[in-house]
N, C-alpha and C positions, 0 to 999 in steps of 0.2 A: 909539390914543386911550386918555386913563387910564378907568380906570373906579372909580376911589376914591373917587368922591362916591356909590357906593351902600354904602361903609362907614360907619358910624353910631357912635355913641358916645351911649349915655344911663346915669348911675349908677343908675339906680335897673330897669336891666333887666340881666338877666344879670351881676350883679356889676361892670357898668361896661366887661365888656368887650364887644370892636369883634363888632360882630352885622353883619347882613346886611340893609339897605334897613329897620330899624326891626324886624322880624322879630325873635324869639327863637330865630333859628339862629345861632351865633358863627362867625365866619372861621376859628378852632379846629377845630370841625366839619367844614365842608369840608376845609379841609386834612388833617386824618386820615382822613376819607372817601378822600380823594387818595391818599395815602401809604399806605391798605391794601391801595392794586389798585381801587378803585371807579374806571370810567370816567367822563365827564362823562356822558356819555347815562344810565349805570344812575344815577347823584347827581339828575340831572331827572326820572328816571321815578319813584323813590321819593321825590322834595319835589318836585310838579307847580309850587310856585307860587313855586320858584328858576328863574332865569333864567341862560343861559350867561353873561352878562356877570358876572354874581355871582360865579360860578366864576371867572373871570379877575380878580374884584375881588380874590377871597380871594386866588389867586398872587400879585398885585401889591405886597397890602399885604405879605405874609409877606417877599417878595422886597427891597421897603422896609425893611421893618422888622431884617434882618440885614445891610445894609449898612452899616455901620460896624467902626473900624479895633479889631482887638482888641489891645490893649497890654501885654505879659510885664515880667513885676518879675525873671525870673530872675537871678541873679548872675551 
């Protein structure tokens, strides 16, 4: 099941971009949290009021978001 409706989007928090259920933590965040070795469990213990779905939101959207075709101009 998606879990992309707890990605947000308001210009006037965090620079507009994609945060976490209205929260000022960015989908950025997470994902780097991810990407340094941070487990899901250690990401919840230090944000109590992230939820595992959040964490899957963030994968989702990242996983969204690089699907598309990339196109070379080479000669």
């Amino acid at each position: 099941m998606s879990q992309m409706h707890r990605i947000t989007f308001n210009p006037n928090q965090c620079g507009g971009r994609p945060c976490i259920r209205g929260m000022r933590i960015r989908v950025k965040d997470v994902l780097e949290m991810l990407a340094s070795g941070a487990t899901e469990a250690e990401i919840l213990e230090s944000y109590p009021y992230l939820e595992r779905e959040d964490i899957q939101a963030s994968l989702e959207y990242a996983a969204r978001s690089v699907d598309h075709a990339v196109l070379s101009l080479a000669k």
